[in-house]
MDAnalysis code that builds the backbone (N, CA, C; Angstrom):
import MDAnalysis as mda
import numpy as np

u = mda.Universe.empty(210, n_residues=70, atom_resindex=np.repeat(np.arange(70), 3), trajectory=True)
u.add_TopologyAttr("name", ["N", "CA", "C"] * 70)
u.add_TopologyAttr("resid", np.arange(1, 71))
u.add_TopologyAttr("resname", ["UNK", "UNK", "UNK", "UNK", "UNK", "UNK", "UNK", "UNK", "UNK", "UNK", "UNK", "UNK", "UNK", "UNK", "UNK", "UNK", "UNK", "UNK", "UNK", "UNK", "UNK", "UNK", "UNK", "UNK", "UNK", "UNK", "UNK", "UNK", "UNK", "UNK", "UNK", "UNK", "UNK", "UNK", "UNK", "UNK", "UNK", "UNK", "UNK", "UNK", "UNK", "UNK", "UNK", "UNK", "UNK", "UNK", "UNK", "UNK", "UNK", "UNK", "UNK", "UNK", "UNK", "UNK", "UNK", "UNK", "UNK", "UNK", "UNK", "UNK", "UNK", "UNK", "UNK", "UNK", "UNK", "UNK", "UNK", "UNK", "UNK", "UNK"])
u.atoms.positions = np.array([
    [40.351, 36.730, 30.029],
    [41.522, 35.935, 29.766],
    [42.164, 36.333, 28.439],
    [41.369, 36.783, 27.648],
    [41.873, 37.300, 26.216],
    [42.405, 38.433, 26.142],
    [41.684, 39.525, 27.263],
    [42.472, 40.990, 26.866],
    [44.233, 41.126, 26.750],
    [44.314, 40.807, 27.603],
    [45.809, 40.876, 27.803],
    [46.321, 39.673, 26.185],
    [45.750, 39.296, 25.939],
    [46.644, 38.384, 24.287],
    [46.596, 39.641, 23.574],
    [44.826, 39.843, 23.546],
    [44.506, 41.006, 22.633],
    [45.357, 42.543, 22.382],
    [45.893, 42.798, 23.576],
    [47.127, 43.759, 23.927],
    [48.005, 43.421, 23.350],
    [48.366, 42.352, 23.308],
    [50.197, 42.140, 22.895],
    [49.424, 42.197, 21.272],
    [48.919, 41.603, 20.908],
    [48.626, 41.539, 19.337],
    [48.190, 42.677, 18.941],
    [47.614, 43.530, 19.486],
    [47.806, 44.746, 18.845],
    [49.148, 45.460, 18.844],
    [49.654, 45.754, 20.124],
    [51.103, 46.266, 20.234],
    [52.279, 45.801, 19.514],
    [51.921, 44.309, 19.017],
    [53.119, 43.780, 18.006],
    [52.410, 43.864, 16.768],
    [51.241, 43.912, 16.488],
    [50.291, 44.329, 15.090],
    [50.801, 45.773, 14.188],
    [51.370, 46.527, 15.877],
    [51.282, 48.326, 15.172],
    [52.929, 48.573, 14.699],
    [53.798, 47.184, 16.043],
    [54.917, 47.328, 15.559],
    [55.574, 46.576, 14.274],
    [54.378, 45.235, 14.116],
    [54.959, 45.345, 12.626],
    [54.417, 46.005, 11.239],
    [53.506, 46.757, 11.771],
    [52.819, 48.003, 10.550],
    [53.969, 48.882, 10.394],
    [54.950, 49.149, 11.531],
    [56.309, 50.172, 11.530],
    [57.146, 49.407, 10.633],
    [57.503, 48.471, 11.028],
    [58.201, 47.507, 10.199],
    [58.273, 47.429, 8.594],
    [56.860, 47.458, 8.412],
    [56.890, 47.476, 6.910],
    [57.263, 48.590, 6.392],
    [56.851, 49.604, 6.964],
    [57.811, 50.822, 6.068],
    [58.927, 50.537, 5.708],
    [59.617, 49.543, 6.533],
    [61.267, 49.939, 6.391],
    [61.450, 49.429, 5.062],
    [62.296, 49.805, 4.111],
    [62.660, 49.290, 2.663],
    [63.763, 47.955, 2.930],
    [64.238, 48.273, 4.371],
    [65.080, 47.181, 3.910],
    [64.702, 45.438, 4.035],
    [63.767, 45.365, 3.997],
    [63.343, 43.852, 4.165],
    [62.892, 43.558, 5.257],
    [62.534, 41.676, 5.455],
    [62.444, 41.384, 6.443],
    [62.837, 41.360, 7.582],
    [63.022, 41.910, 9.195],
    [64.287, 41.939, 9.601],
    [63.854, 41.203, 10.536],
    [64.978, 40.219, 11.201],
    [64.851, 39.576, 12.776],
    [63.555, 39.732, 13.807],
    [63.252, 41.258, 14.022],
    [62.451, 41.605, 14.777],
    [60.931, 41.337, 14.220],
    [60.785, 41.674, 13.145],
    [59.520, 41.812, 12.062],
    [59.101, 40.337, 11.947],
    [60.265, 38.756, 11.931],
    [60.163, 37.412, 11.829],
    [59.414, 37.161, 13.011],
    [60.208, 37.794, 14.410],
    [59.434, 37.202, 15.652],
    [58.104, 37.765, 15.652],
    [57.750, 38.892, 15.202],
    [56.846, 39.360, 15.847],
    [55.427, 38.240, 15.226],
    [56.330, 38.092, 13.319],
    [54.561, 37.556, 12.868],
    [54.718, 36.290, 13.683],
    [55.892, 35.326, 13.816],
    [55.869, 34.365, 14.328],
    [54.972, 34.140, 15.698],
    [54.862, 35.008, 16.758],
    [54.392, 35.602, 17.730],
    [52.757, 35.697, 17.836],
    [52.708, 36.136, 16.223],
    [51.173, 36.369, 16.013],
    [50.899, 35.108, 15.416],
    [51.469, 34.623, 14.758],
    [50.959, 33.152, 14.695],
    [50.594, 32.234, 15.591],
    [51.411, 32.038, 16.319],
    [51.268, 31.282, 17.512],
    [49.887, 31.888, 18.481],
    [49.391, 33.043, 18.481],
    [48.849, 33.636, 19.472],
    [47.262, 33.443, 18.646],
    [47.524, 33.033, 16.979],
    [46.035, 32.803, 16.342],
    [46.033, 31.389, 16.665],
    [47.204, 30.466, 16.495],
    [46.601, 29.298, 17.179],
    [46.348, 29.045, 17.990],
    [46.793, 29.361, 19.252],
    [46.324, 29.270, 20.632],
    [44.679, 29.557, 20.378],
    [44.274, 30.910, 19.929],
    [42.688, 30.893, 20.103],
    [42.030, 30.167, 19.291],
    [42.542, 29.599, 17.820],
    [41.807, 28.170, 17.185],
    [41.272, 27.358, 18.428],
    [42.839, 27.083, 19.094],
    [42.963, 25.651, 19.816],
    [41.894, 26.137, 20.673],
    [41.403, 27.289, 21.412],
    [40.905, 27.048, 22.699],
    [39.453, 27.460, 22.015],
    [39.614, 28.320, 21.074],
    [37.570, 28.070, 20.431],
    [37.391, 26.832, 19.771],
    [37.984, 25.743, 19.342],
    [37.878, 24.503, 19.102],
    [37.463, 23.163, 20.112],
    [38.415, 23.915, 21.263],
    [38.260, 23.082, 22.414],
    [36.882, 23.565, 23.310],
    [36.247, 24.730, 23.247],
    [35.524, 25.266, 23.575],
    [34.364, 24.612, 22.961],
    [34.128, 24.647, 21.774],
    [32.774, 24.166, 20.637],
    [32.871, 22.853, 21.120],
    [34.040, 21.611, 21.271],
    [34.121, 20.578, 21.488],
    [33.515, 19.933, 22.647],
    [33.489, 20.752, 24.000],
    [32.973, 20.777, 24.949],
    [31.284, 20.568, 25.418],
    [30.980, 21.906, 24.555],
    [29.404, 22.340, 24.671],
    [28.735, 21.759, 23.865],
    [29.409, 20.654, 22.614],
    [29.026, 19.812, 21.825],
    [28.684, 18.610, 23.017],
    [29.739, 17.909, 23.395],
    [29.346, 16.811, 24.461],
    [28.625, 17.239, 25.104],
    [28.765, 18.194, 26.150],
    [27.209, 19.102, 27.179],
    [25.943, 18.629, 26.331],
    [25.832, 19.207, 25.225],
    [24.549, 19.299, 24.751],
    [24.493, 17.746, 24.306],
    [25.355, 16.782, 23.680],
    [24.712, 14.820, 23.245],
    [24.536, 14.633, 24.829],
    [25.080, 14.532, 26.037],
    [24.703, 14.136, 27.547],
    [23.365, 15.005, 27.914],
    [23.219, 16.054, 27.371],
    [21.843, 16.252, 28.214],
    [20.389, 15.354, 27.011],
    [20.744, 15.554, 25.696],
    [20.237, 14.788, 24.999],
    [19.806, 13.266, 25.042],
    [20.644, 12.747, 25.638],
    [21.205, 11.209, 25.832],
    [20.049, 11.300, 27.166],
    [20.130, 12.257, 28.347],
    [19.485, 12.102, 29.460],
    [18.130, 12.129, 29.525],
    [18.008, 13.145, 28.370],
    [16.449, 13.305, 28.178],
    [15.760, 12.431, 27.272],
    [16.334, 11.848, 26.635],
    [16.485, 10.462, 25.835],
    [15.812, 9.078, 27.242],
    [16.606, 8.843, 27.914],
    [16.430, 8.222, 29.171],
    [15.274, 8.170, 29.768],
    [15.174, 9.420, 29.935],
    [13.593, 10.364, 30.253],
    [12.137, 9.308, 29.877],
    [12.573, 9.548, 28.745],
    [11.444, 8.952, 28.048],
    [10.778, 7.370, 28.048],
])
């Protein structure tokens, strides 16, 4: 599910490494791209956050069960 993010973030990674050469500043294209990459580091916060959040509850319910157990 990641390769294809991982693609675009490199391919907009190399195009804004081009970017910076240019002397003349920030330009339009160079804004979207980090903007682009921003968004694409939060998305994977959000979903390794939501991920840890998950396997956290998994693991207090099997705890809780084996708790029961006893």
């Amino acid at each position: 599910m990641l390769g294809p993010i991982a693609v675009l973030m490199a391919v907009l990674w190399g195009r804004l490494q081009d970017a910076r050469h240019d002397d003349r500043g920030m330009t339009t294209e160079t804004m979207i791209i980090t903007a682009i990459l921003a968004v694409a580091a939060a998305t994977a916060v959000a979903l390794i956050a939501t991920s840890i959040g998950n396997k956290s509850n998994d693991i207090k319910n099997e705890i809780d069960g084996a708790l029961a157990l006893l």
